[in-house]
Structure formats: structure tokens, C-alpha cells
N, C-alpha and C positions, 0 to 999 in steps of 0.2 A: 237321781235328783228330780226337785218338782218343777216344772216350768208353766208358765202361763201361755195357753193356747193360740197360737197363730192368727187364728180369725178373731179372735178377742180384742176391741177396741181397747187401749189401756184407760181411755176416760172411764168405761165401767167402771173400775176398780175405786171409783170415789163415791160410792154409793155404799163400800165396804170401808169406808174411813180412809182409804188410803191419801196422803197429800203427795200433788206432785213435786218434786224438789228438784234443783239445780244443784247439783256437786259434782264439782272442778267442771269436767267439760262435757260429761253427761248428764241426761235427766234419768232418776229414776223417781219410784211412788215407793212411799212408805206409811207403814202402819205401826204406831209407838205406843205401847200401853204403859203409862208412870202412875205411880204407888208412891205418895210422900215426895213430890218433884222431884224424885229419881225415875231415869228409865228403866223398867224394869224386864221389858223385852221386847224386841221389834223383828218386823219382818219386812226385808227391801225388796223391792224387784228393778233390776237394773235393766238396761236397753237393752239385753242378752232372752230379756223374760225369765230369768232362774229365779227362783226363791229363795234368801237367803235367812236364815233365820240367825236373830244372836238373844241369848237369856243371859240376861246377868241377875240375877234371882237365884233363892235357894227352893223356888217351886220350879218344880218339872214337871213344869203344863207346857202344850203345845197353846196358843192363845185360837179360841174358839173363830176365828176371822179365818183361821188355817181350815177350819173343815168345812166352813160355808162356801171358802172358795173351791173346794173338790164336791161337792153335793151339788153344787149350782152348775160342774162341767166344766169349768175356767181351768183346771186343772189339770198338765198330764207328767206321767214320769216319761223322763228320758234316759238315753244309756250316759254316763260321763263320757 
């Protein structure tokens, strides 16, 4: 799985569109791309730092936000 790097402030990640949000009783950041005021696919990162991606789309794109944040280093894999 992808996780966002330890020494990585999470405020970076608003520089990549990410907004921070309150849901239920944690904060995570997210990234929403909508297509016709549907969401068409987003990517969370919860207080855990994982990546979670969900596409409700019939394209199977990975959204380009995913590979600027592994190029720039923000990124590492972890074992599950």
C-alpha cells in the first residue's frame, strides 16, 4: 500500500489540491475530481497517512495528483 512519508508535513499536501476535512472524529485531506457535479474519483489520506483511492468512473485512470505525489518523494510503499 502507498502511504504519505513520515517527515512530510500534511499542510504540503494543499499545494496538491488536497482539502483538509473533519469526518466523524478524525481529520483527513482529500483530493475530489467531479465530472458533471458527480464525483468522479477521489483520493483520502487519513491520520494513518495511507492512501486510499476510490473511482466511481468507467475511466481507469489513476488521477495525475497520484504520480506528482510519488515524483516529488511524499510517497512510500509499505508492507500491509
Amino acid at each position: 500500500m502507498l502511504k504519505i512519508k513520515d517527515n512530510v508535513d500534511l499542510k504540503e499536501l494543499e499545494k496538491y489540491k488536497f482539502k483538509p476535512v473533519n469526518y466523524i472524529n478524525q481529520r483527513i485531506h482529500k483530493f475530489v475530481t467531479i465530472m458533471a457535479d458527480k464525483e468522479i474519483n477521489s483520493i483520502t489520506i487519513g491520520e494513518d497517512r495511507v492512501l486510499h483511492y476510490n473511482q466511481m468512473s468507467v475511466h481507469n485512470e489513476l488521477d495525475n495528483v497520484l504520480y506528482d505525489l510519488i515524483k516529488d518523494g511524499l510517497v512510500e510503499k509499505v508492507d500491509d
